[in-house]
Z-matrix of the N, CA and C atoms (Angstrom, degrees):
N
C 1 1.450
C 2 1.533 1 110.99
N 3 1.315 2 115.29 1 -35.64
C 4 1.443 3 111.06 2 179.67
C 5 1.731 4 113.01 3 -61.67
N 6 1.057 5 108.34 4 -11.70
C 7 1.839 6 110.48 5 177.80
C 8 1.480 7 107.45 6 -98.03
N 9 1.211 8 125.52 7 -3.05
C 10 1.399 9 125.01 8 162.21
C 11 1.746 10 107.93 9 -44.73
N 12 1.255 11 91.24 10 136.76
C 13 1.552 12 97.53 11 170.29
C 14 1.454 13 100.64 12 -101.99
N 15 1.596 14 134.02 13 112.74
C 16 1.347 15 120.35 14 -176.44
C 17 1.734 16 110.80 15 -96.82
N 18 1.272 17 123.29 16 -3.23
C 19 1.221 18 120.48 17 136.44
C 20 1.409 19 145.48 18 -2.13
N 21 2.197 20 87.17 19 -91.02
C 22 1.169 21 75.92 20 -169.99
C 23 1.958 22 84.48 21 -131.02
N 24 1.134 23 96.96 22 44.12
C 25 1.876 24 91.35 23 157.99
C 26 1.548 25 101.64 24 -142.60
N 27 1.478 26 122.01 25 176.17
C 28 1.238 27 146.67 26 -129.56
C 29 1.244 28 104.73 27 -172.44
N 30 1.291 29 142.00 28 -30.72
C 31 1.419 30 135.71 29 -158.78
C 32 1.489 31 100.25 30 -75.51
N 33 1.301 32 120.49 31 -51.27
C 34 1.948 33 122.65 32 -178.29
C 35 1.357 34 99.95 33 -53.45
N 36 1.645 35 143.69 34 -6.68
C 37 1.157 36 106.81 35 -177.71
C 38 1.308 37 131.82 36 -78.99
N 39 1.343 38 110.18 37 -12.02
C 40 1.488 39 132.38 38 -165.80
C 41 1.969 40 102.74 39 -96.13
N 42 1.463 41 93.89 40 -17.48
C 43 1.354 42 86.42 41 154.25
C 44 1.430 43 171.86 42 -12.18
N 45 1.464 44 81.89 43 -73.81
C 46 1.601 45 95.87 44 169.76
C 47 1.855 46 120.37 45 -74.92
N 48 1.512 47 89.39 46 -33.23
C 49 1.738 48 78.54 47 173.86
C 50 1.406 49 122.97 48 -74.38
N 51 1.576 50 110.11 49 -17.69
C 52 1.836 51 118.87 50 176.75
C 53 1.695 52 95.06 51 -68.05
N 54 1.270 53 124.47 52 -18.62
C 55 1.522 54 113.75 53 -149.48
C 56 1.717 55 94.11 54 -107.34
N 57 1.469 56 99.87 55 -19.72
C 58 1.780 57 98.97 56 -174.40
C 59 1.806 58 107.79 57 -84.71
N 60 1.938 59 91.34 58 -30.65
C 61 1.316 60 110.33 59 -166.22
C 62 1.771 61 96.89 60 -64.09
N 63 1.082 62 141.47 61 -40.52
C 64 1.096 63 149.50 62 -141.76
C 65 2.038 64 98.55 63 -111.67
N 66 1.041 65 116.91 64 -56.82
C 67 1.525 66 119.64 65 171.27
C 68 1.666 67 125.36 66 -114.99
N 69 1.606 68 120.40 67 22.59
C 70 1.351 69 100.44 68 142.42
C 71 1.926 70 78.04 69 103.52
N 72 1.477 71 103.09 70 163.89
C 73 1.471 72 114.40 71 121.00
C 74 1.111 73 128.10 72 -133.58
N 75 1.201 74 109.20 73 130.73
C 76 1.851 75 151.01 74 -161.33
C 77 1.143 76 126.38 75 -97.31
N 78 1.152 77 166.23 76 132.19
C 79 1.593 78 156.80 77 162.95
C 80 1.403 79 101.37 78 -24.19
N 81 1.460 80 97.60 79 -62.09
C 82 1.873 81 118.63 80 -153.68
C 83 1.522 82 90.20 81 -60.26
N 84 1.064 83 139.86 82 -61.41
C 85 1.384 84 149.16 83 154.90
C 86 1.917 85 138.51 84 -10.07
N 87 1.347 86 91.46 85 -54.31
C 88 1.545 87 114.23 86 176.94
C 89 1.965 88 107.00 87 -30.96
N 90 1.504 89 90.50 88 -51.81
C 91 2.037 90 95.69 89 -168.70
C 92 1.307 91 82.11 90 -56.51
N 93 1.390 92 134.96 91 -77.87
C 94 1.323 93 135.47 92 -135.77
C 95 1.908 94 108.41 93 -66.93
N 96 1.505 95 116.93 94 -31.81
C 97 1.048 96 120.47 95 145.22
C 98 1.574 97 132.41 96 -41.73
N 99 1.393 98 115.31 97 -42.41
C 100 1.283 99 126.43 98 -178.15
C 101 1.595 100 110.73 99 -75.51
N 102 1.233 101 120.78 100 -36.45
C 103 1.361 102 140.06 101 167.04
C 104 1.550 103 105.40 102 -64.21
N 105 1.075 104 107.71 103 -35.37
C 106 1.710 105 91.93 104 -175.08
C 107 1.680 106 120.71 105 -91.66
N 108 1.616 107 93.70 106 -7.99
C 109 1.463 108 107.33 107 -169.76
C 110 1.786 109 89.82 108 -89.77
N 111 1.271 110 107.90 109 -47.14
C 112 1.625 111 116.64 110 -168.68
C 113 1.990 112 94.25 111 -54.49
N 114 1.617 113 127.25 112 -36.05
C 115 1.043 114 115.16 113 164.41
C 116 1.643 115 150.75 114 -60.03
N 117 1.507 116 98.82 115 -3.06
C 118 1.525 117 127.01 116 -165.92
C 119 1.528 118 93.66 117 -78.63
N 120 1.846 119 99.20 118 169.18
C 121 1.783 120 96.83 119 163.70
C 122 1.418 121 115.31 120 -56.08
N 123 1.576 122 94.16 121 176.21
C 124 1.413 123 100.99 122 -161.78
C 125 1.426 124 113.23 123 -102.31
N 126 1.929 125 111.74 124 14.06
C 127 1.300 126 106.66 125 137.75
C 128 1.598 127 133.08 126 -118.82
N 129 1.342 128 103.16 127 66.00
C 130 0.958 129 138.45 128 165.18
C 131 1.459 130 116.40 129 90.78
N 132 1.436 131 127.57 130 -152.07
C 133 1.994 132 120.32 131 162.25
C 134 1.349 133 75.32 132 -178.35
N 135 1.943 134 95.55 133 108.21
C 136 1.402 135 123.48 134 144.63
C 137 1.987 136 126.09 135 -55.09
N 138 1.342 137 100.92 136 100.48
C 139 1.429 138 88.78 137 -165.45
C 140 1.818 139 103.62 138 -90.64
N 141 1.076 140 140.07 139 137.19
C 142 1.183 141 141.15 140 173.37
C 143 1.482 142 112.15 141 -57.03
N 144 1.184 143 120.81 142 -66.67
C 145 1.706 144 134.68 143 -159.88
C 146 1.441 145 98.04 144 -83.63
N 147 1.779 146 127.61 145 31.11
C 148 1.278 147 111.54 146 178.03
C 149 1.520 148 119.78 147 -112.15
N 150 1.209 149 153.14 148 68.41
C 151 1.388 150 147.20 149 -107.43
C 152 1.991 151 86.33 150 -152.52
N 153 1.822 152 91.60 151 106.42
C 154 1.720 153 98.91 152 -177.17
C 155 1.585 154 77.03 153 -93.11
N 156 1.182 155 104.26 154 106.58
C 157 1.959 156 112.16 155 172.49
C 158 1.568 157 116.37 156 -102.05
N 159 1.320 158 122.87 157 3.23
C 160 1.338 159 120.45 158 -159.29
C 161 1.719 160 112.03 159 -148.53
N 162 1.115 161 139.07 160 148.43
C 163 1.076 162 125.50 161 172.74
C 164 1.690 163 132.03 162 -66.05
N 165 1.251 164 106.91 163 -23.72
C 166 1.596 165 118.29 164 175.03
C 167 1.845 166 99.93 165 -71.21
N 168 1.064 167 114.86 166 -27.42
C 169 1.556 168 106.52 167 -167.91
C 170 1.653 169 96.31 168 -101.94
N 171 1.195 170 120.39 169 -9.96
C 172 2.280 171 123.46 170 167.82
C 173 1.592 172 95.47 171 -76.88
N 174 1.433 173 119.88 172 -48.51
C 175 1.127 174 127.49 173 -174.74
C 176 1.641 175 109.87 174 -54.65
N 177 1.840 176 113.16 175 -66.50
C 178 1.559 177 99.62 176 167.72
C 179 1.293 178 143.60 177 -53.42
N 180 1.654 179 100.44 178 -28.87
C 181 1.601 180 107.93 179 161.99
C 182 1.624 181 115.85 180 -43.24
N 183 1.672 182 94.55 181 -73.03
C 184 1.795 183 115.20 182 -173.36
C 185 1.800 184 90.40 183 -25.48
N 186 1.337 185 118.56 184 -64.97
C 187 1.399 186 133.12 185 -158.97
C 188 1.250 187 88.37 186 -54.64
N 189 1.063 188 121.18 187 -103.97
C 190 1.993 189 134.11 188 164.26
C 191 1.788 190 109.37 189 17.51
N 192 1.639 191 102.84 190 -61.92
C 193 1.709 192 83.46 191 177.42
C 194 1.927 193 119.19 192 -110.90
N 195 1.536 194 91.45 193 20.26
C 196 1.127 195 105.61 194 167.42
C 197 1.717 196 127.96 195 -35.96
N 198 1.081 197 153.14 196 57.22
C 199 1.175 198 153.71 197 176.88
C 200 1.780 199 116.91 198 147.35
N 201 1.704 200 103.70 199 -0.79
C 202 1.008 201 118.54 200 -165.65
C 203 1.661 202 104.72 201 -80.72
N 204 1.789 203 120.83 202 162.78
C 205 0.935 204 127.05 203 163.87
C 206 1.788 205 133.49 204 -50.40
N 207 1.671 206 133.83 205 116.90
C 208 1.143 207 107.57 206 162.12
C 209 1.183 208 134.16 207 22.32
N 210 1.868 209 101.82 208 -89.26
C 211 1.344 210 120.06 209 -151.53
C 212 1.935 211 86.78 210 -81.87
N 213 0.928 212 136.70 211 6.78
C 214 1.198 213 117.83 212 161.47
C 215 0.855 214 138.84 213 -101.63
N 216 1.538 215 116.38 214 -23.31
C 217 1.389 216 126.83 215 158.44
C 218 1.294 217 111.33 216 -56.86
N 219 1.486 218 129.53 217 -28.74
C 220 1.463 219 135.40 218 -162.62
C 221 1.762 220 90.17 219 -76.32
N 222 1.214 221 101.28 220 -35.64
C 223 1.789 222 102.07 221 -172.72
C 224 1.525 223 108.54 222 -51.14
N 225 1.166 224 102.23 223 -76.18
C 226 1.443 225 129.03 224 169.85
C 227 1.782 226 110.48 225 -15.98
């Protein structure tokens, strides 16, 4: 995802819900979620099937954009 050009492609946005749709969201999961969301346009990608419902999965997030930029957490 980090080689996405969010410019001038479109195909990763639909992404994240094929990737939640298919494996869940998980603790173990969350980074690779966060990575795929951080790949979307750059005003943002509302994912439907993404629901942080629990404290172990706020907790992997917190971790997940832990050291990260502002404007990326804002993505997220």
């Amino acid at each position: 995802m980090e080689l996405v050009d969010t410019e001038h492609q479109l195909a990763q946005d639909g992404y994240a819900e094929a990737f939640i749709e298919a494996h869940g969201v998980k603790k173990e999961l969350i980074p690779v979620i966060v990575s795929i969301l951080q790949g979307g346009i750059d005003e943002g990608t509302l994912v439907k099937n993404l629901t942080i419902d629990s404290l172990e999965l706020a907790e992997a997030l917190f971790e997940a954009l832990k050291g990260k930029e502002i404007y990326e957490c804002e993505m997220v």
